[in-house]
C-alpha positions as CSV (number, residue, x, y, z in Angstrom):
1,X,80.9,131.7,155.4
2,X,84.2,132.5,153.2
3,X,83.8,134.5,150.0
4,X,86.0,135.1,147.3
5,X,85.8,138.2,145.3
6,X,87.7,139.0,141.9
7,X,88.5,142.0,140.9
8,X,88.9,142.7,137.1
9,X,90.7,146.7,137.4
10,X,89.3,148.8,134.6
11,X,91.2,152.0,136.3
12,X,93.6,151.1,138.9
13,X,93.9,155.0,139.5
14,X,90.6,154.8,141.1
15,X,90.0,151.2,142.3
16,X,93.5,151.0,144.7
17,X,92.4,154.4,146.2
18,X,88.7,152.9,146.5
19,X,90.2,149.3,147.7
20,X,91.7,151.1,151.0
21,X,88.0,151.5,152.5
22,X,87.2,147.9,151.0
23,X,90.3,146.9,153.3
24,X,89.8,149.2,156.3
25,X,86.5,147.5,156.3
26,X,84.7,151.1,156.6
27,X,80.7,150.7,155.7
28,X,81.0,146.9,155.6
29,X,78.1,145.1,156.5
30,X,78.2,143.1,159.9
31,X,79.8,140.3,160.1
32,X,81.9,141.5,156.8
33,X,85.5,141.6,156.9
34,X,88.9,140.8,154.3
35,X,90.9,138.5,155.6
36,X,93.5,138.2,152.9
37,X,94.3,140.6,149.6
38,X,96.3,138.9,146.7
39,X,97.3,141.6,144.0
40,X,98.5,140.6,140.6
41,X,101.7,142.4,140.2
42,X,101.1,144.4,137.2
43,X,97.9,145.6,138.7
44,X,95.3,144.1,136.5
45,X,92.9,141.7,138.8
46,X,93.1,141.3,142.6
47,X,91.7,138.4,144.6
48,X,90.5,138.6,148.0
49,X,89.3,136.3,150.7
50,X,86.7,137.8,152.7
51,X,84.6,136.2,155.8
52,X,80.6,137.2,155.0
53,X,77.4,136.6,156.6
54,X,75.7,137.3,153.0
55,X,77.3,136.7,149.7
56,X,74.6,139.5,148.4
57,X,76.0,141.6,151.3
58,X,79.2,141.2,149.9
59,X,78.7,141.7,146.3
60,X,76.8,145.1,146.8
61,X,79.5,146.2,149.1
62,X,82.2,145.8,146.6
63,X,80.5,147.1,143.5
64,X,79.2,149.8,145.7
65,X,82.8,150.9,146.8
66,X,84.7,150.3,144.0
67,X,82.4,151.4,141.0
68,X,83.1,151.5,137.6
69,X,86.8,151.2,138.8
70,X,86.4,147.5,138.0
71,X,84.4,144.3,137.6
72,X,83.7,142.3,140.5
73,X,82.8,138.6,140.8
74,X,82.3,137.1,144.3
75,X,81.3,133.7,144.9
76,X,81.1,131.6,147.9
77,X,84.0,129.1,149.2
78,X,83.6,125.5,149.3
79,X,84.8,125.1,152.6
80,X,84.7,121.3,152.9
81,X,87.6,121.2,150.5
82,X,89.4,124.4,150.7
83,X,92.5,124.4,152.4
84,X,95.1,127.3,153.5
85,X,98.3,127.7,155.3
86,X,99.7,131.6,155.7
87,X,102.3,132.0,153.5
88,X,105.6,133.5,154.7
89,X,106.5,136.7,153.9
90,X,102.8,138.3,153.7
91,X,101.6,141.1,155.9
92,X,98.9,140.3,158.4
93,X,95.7,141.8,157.5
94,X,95.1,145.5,158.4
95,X,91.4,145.3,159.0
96,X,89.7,145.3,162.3
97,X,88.4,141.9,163.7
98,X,84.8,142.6,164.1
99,X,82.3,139.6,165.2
């Protein structure tokens, strides 16, 4: 399934830092990976599209990794009527394709 989790960042000193293992994918559970990472540009909320066996999965993994560095809402996609195209000018994603 696709998941969508939103970050509210209480202290972007400590969340960014914590993020990087949330994007290297390191301790997520199987099946687990971010496939895209959408910053606001002042650094207050982040939104991310993740690929999930388990929403719970998901939701423990992020509020695990990132703390009290911010509040975290993930909820699963509606995949019937989403829709995406890559956007030019983003970076492919850095995390390891895992299946």
């Amino acid at each position: 399934m696709y998941a969508v989790a939103q970050h509210k960042i209480l202290n972007p000193e400590t969340a960014f830092p914590r993020g990087q293992v949330l994007m290297a994918g390191t301790g997520a559970p199987d099946g687990t990976r971010v496939l895209q990472f959408y910053p606001h540009v002042d650094g207050s909320v982040v939104t991310c599209l993740w690929e999930t066996k388990s929403l719970g999965d998901l939701q423990r993994f992020v509020d695990t990794t990132l703390g009290d560095s911010s509040i975290n809402v993930c909820y699963e996609v509606d995949s019937e009527n989403a829709f995406a195209d890559r956007p030019l000018g983003l970076k492919q994603s850095p995390a390891p394709v895992t299946y």
